[in-house]
Predicted model as a PDB file, atoms N, CA, C, CB and O in Angstrom, pLDDT in the B-factor column:
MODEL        1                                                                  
ATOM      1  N   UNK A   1      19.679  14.202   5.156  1.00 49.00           N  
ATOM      2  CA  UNK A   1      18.248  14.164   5.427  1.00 49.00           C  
ATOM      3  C   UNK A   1      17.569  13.109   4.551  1.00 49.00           C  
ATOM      4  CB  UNK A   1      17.616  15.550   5.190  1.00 49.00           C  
ATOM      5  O   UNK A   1      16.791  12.269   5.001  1.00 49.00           O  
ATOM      6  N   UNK A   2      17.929  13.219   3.236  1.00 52.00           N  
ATOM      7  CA  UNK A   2      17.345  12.129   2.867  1.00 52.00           C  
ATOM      8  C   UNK A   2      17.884  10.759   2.837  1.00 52.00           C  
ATOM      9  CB  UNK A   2      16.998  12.377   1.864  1.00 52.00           C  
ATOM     10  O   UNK A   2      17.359   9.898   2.132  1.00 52.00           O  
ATOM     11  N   UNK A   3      18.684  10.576   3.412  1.00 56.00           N  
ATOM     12  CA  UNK A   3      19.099   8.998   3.887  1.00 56.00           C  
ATOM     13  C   UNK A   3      18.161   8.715   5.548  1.00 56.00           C  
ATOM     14  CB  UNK A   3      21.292   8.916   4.191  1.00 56.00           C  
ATOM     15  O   UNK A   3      18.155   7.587   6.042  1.00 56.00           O  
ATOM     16  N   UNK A   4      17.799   9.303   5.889  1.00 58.00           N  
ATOM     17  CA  UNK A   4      16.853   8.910   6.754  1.00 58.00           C  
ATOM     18  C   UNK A   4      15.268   8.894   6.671  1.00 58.00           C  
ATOM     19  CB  UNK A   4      17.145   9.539   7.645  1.00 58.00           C  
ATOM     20  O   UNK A   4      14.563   8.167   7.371  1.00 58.00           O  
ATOM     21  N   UNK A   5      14.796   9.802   5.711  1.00 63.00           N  
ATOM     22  CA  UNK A   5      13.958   9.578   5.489  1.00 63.00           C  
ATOM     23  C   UNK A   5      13.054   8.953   4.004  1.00 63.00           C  
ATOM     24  CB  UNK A   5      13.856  10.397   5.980  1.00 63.00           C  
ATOM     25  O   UNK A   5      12.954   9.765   3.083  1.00 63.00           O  
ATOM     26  N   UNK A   6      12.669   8.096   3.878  1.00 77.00           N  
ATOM     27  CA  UNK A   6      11.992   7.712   2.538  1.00 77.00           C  
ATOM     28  C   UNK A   6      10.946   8.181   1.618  1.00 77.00           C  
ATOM     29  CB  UNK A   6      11.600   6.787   2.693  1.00 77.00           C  
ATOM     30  O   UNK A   6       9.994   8.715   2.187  1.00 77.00           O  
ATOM     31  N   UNK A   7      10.901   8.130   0.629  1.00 91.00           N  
ATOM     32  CA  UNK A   7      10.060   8.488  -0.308  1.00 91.00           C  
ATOM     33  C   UNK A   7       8.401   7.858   0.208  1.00 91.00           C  
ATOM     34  CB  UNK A   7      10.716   7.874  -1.773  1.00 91.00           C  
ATOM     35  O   UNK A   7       8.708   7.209   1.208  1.00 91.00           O  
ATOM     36  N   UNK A   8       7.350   7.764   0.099  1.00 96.00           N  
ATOM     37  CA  UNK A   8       6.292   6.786   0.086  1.00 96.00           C  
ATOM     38  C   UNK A   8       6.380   6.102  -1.045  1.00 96.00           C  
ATOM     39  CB  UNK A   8       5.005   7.299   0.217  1.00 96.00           C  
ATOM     40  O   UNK A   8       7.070   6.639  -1.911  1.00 96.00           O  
ATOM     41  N   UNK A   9       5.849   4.986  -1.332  1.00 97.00           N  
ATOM     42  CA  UNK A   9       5.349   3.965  -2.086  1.00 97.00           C  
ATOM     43  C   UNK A   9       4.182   3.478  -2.611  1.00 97.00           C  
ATOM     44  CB  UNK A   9       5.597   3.288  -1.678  1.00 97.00           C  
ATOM     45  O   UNK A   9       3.071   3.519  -2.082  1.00 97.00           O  
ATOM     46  N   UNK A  10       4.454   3.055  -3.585  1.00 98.00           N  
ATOM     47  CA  UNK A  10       3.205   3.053  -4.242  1.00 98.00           C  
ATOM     48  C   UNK A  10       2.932   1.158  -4.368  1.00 98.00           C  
ATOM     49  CB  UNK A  10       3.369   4.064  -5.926  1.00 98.00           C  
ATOM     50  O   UNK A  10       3.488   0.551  -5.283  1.00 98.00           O  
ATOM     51  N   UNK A  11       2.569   0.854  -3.955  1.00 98.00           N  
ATOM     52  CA  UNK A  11       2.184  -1.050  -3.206  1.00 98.00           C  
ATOM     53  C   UNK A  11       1.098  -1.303  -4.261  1.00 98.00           C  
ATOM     54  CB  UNK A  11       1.273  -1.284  -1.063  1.00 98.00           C  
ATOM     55  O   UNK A  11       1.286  -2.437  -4.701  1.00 98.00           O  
ATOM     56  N   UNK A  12       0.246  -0.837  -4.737  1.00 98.00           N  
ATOM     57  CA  UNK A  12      -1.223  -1.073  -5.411  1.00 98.00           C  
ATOM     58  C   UNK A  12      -1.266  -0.141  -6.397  1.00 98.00           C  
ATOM     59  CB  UNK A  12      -2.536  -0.884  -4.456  1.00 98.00           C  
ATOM     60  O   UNK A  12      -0.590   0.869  -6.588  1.00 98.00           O  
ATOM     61  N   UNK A  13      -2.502  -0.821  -7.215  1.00 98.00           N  
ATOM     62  CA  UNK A  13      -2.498   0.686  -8.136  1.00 98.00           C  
ATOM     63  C   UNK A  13      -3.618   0.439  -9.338  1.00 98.00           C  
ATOM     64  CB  UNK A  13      -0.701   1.072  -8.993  1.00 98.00           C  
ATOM     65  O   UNK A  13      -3.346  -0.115 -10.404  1.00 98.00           O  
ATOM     66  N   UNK A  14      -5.000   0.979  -8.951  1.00 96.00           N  
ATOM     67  CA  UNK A  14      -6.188   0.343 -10.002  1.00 96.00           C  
ATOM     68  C   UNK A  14      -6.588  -0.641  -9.565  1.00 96.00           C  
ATOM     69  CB  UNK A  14      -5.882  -0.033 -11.368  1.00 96.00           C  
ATOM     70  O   UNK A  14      -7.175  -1.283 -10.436  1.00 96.00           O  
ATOM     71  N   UNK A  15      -6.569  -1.420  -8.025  1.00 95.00           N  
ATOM     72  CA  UNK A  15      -6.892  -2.559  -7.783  1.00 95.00           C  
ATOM     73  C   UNK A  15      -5.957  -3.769  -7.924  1.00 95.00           C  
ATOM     74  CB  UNK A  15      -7.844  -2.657  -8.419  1.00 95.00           C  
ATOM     75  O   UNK A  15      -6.467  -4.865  -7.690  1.00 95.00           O  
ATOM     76  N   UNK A  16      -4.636  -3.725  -8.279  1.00 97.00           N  
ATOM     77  CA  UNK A  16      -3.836  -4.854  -8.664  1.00 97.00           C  
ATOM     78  C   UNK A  16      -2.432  -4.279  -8.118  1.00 97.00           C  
ATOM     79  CB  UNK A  16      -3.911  -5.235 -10.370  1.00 97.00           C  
ATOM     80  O   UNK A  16      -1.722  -3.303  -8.360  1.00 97.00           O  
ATOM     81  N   UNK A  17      -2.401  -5.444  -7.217  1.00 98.00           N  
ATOM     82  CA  UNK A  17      -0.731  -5.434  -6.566  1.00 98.00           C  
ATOM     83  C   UNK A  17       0.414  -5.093  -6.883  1.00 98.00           C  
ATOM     84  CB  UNK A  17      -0.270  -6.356  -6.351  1.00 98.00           C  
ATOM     85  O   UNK A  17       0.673  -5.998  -7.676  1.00 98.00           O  
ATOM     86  N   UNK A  18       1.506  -4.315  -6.853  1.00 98.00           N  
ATOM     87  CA  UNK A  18       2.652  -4.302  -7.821  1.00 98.00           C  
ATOM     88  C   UNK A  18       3.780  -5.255  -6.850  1.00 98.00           C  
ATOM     89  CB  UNK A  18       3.224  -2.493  -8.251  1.00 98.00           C  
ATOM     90  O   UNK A  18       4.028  -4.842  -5.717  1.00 98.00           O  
ATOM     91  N   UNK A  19       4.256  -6.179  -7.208  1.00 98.00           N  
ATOM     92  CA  UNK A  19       4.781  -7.069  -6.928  1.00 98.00           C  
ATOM     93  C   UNK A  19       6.244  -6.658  -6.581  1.00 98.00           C  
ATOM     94  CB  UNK A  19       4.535  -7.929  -7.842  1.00 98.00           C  
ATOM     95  O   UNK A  19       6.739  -6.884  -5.477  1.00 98.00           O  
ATOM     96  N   UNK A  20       7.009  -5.936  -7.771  1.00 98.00           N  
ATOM     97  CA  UNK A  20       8.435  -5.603  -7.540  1.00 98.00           C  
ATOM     98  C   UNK A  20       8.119  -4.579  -6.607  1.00 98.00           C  
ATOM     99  CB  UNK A  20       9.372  -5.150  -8.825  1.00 98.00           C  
ATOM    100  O   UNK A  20       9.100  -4.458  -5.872  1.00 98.00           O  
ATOM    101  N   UNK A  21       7.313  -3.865  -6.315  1.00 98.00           N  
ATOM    102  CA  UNK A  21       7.581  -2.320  -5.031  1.00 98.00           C  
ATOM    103  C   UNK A  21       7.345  -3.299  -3.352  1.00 98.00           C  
ATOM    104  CB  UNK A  21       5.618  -0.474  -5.269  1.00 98.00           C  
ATOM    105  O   UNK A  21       8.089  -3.098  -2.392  1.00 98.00           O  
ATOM    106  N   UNK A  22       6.170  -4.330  -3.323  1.00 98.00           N  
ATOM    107  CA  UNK A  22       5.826  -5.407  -2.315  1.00 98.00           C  
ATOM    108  C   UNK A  22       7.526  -6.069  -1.918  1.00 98.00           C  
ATOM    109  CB  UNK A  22       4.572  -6.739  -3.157  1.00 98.00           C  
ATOM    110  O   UNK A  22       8.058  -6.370  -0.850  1.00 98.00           O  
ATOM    111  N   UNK A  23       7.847  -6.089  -2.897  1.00 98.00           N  
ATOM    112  CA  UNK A  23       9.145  -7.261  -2.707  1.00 98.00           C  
ATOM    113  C   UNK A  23      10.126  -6.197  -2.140  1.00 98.00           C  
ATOM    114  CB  UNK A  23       9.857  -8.180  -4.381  1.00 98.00           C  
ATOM    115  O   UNK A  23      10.623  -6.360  -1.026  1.00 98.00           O  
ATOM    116  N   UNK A  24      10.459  -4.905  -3.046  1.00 96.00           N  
ATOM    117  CA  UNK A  24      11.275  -4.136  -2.000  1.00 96.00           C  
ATOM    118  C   UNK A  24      10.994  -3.350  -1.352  1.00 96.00           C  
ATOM    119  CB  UNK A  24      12.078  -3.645  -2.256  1.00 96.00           C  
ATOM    120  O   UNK A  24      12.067  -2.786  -1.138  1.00 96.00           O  
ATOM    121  N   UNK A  25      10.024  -2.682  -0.656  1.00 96.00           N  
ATOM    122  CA  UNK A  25       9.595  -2.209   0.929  1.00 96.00           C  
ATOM    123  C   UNK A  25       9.481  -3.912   1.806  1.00 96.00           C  
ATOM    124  CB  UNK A  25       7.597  -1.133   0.897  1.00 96.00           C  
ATOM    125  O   UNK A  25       9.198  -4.013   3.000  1.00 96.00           O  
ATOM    126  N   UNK A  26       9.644  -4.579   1.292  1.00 97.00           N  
ATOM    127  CA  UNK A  26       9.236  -5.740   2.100  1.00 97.00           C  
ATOM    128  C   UNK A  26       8.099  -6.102   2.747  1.00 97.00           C  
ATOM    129  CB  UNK A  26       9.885  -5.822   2.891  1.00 97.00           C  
ATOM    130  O   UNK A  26       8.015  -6.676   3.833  1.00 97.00           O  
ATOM    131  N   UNK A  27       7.321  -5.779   2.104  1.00 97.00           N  
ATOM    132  CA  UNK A  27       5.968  -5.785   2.688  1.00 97.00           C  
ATOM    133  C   UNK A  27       4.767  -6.795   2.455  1.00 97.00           C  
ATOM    134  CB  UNK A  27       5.504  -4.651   2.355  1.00 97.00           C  
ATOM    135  O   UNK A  27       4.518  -6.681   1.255  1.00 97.00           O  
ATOM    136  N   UNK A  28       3.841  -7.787   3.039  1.00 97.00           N  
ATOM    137  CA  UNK A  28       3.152  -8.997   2.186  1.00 97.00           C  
ATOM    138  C   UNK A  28       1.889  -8.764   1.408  1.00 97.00           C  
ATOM    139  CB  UNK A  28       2.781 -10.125   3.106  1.00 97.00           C  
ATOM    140  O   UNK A  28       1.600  -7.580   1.239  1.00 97.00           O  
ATOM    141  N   UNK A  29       1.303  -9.418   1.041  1.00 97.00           N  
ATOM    142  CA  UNK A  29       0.143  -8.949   0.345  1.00 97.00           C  
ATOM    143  C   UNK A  29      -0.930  -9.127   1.252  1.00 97.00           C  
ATOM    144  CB  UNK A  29      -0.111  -9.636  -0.955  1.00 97.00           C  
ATOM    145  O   UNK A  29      -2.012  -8.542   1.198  1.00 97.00           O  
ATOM    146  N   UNK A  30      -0.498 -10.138   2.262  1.00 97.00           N  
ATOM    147  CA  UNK A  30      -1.511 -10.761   3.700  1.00 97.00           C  
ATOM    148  C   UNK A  30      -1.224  -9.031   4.382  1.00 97.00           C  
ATOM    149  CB  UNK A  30      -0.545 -12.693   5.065  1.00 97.00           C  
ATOM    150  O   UNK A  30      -2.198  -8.564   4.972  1.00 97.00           O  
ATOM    151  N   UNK A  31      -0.247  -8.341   4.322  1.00 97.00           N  
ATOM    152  CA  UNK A  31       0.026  -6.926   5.159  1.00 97.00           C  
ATOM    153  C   UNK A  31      -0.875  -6.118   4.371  1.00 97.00           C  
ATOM    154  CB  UNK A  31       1.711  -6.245   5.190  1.00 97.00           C  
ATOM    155  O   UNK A  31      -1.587  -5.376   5.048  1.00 97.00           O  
ATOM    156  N   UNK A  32      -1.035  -6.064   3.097  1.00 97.00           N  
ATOM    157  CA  UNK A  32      -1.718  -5.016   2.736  1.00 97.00           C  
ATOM    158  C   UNK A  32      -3.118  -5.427   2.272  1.00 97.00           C  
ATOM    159  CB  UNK A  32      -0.980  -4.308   1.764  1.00 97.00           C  
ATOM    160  O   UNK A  32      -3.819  -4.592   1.700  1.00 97.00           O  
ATOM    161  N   UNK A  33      -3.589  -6.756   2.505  1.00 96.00           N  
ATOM    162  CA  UNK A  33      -5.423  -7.084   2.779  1.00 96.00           C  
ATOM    163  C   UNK A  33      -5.242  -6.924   4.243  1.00 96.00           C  
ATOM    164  CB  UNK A  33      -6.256  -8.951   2.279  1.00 96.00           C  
ATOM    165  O   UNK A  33      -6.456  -6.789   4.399  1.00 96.00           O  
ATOM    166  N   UNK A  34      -4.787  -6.823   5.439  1.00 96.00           N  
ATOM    167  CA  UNK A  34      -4.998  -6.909   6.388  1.00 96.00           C  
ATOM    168  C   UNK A  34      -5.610  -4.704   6.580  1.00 96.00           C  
ATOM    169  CB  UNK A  34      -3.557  -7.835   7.124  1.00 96.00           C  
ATOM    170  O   UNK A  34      -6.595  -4.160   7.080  1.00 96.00           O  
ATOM    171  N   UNK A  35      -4.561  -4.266   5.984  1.00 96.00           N  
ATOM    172  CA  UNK A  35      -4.920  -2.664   6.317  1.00 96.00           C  
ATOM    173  C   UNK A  35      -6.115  -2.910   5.330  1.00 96.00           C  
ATOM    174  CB  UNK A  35      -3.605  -1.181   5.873  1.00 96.00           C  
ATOM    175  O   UNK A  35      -7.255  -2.817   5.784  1.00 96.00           O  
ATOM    176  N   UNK A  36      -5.988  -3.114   4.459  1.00 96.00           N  
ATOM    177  CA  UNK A  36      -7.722  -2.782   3.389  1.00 96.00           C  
ATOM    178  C   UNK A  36      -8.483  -3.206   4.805  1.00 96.00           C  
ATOM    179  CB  UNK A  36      -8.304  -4.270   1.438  1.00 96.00           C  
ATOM    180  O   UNK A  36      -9.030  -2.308   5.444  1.00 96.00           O  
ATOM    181  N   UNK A  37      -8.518  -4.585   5.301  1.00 96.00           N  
ATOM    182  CA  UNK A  37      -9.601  -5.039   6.274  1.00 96.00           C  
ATOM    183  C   UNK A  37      -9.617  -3.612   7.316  1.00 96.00           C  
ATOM    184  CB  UNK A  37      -9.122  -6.716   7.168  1.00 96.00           C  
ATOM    185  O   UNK A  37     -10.541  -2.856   7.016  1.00 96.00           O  
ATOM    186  N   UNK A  38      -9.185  -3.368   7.899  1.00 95.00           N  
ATOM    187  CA  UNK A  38      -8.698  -2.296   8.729  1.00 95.00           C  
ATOM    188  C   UNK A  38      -9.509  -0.999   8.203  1.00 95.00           C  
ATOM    189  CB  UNK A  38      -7.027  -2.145   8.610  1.00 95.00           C  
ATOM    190  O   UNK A  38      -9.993  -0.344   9.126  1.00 95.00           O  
ATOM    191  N   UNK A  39      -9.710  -0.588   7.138  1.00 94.00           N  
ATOM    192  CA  UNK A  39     -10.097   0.885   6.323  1.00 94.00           C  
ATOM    193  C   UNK A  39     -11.484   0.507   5.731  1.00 94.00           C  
ATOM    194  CB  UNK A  39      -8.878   1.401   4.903  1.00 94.00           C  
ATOM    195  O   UNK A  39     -12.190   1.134   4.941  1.00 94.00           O  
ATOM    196  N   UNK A  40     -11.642  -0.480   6.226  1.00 94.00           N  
ATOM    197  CA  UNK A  40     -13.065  -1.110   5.463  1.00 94.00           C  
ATOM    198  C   UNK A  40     -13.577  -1.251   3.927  1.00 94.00           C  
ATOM    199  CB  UNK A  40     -14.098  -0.347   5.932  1.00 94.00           C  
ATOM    200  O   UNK A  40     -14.511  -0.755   3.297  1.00 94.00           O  
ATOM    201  N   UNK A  41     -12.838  -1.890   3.709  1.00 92.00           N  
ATOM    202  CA  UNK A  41     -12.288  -2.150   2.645  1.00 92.00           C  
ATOM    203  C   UNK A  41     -11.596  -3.323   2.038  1.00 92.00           C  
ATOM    204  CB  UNK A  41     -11.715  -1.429   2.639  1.00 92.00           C  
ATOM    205  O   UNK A  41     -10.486  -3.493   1.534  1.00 92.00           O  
ATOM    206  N   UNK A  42     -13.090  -4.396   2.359  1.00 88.00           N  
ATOM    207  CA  UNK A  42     -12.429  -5.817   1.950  1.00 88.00           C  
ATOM    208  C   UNK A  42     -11.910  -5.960   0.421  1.00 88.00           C  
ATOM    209  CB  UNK A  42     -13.565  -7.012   2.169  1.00 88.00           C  
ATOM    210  O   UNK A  42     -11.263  -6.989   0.226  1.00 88.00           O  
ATOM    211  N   UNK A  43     -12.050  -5.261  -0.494  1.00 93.00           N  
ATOM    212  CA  UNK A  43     -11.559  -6.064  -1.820  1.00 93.00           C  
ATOM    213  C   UNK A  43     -10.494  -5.258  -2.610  1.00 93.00           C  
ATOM    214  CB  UNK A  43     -12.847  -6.361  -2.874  1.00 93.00           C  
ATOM    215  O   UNK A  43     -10.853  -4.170  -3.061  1.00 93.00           O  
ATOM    216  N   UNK A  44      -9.371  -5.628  -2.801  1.00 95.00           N  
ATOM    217  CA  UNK A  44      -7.930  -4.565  -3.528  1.00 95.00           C  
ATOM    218  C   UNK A  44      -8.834  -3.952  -4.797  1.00 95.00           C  
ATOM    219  CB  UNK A  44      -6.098  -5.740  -4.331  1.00 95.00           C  
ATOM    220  O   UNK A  44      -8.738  -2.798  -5.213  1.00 95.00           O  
ATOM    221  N   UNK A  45      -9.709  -4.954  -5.303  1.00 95.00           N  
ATOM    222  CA  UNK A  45     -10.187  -4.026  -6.933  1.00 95.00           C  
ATOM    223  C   UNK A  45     -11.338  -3.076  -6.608  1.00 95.00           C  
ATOM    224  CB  UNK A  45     -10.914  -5.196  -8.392  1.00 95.00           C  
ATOM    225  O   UNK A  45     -12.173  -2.812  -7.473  1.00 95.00           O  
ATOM    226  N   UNK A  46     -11.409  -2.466  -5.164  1.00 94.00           N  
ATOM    227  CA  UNK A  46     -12.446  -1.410  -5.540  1.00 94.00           C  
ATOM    228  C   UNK A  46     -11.408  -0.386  -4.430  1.00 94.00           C  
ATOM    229  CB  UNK A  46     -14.502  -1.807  -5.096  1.00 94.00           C  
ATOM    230  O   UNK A  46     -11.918   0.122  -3.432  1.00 94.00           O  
ATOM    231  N   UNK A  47      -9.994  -0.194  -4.753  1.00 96.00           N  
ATOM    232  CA  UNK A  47      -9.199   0.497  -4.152  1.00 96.00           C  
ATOM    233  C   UNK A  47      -8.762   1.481  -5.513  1.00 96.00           C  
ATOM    234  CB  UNK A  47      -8.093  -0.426  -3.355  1.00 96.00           C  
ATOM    235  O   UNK A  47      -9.147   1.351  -6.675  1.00 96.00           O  
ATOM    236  N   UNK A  48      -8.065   2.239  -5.088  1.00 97.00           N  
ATOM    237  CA  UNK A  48      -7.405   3.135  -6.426  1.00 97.00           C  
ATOM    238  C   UNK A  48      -5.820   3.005  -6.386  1.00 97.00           C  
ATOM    239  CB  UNK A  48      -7.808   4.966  -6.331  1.00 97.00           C  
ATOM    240  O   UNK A  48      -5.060   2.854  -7.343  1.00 97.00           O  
ATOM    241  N   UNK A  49      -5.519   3.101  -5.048  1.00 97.00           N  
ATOM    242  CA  UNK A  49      -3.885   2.890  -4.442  1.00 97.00           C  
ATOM    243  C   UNK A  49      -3.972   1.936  -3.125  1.00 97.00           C  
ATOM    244  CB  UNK A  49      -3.085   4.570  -3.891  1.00 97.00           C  
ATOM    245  O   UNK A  49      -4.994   1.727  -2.472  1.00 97.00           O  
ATOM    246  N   UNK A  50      -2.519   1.340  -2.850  1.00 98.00           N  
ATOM    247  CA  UNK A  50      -2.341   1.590  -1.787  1.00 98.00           C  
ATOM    248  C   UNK A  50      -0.787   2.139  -1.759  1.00 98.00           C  
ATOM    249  CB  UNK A  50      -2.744   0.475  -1.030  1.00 98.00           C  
ATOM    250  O   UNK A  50       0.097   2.017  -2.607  1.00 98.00           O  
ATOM    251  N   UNK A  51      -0.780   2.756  -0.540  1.00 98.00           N  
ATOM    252  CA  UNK A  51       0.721   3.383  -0.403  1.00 98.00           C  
ATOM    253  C   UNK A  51       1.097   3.211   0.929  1.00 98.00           C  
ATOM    254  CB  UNK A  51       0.870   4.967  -0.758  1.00 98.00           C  
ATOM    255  O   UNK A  51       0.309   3.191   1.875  1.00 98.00           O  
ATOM    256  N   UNK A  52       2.522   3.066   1.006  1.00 98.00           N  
ATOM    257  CA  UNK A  52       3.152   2.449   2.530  1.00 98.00           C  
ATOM    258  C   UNK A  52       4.020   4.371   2.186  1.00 98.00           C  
ATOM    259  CB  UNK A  52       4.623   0.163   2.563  1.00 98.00           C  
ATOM    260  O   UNK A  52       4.650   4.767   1.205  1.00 98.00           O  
ATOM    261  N   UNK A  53       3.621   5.131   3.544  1.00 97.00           N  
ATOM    262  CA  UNK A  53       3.766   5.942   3.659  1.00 97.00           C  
ATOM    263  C   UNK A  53       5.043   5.816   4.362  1.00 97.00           C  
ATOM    264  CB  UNK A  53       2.817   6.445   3.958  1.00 97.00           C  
ATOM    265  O   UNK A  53       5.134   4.795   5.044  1.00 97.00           O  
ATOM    266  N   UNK A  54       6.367   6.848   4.366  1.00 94.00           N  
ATOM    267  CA  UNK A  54       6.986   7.817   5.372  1.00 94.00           C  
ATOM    268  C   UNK A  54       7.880   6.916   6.226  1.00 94.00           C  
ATOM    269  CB  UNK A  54       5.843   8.640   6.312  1.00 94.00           C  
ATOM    270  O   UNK A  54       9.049   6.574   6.043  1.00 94.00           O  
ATOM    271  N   UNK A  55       6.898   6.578   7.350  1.00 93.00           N  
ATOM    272  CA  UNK A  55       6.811   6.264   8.410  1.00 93.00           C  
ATOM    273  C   UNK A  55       6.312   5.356   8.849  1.00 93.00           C  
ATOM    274  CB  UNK A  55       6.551   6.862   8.819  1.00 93.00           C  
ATOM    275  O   UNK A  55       6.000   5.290  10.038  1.00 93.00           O  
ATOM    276  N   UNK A  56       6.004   3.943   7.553  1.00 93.00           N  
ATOM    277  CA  UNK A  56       5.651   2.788   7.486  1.00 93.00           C  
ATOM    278  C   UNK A  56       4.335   2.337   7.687  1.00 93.00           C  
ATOM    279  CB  UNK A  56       6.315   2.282   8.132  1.00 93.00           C  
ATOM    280  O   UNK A  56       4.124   1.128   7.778  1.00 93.00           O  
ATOM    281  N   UNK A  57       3.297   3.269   7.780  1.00 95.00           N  
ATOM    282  CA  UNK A  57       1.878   3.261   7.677  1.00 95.00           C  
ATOM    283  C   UNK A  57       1.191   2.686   6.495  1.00 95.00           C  
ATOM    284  CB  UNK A  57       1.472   4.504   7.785  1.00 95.00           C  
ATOM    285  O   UNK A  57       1.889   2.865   5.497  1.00 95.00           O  
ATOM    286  N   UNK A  58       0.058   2.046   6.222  1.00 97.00           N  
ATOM    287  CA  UNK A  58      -0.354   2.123   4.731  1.00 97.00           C  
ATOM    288  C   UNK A  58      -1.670   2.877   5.072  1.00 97.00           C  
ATOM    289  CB  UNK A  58      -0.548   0.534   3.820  1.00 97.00           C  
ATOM    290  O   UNK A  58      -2.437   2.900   6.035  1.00 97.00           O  
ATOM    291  N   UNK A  59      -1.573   3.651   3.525  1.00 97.00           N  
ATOM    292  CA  UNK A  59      -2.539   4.377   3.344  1.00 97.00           C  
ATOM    293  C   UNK A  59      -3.332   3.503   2.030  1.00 97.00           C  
ATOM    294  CB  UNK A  59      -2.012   5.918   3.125  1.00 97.00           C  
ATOM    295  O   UNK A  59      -2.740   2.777   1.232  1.00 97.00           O  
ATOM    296  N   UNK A  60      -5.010   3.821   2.047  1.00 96.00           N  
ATOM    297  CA  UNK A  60      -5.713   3.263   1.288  1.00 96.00           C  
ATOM    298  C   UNK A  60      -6.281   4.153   0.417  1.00 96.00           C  
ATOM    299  CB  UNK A  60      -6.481   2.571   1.878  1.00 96.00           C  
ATOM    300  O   UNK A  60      -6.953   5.010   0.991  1.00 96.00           O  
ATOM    301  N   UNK A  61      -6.245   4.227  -0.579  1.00 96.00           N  
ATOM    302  CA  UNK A  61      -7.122   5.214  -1.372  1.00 96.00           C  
ATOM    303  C   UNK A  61      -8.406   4.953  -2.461  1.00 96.00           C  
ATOM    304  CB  UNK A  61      -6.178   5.879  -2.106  1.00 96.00           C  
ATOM    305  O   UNK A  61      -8.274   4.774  -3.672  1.00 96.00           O  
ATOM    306  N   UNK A  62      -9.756   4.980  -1.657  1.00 92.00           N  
ATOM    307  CA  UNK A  62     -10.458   4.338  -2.376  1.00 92.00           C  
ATOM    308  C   UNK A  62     -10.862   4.821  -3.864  1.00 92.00           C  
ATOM    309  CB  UNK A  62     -11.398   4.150  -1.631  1.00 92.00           C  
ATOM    310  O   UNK A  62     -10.488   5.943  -4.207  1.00 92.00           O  
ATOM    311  N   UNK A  63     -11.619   4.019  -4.778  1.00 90.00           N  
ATOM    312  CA  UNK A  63     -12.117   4.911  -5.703  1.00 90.00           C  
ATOM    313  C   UNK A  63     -13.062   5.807  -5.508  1.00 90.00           C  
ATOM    314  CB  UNK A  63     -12.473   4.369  -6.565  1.00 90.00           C  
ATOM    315  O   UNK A  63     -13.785   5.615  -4.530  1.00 90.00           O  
ATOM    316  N   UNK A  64     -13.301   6.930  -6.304  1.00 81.00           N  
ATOM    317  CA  UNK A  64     -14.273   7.427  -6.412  1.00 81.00           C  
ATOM    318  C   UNK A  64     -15.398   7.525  -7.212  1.00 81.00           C  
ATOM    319  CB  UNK A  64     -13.992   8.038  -6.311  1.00 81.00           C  
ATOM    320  O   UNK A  64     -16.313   8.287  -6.899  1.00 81.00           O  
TER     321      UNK A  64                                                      
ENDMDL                                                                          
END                                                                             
């Protein structure tokens, strides 16, 4: 079971990219301003996370 399914990820974090987790989910930084654009949410530094969920979704988590 768990070879098929993945952990989520943690892509962002305080507004600033994490580069080594981007590099292995494979994912771009143009992919994860494109979902901020998407969640309304033009700028990474007024985010708290982002996370590439499950099932390859990203989730945005703004501040509060």
């Amino acid at each position: 079971r768990r070879l098929i399914k993945s952990e989520p990820t943690l892509l962002a974090h305080n507004g600033e990219l994490l580069p080594d987790a981007l590099r292995r989910q494979r994912v771009t930084s143009e992919e994860v301003e494109a979902a901020l654009r998407e969640n309304g949410q033009p700028d990474l530094r007024q985010v708290a996370a982002v996370v590439l969920e499950t099932e390859g979704t990203l989730s945005i988590l703004p501040r509060h």
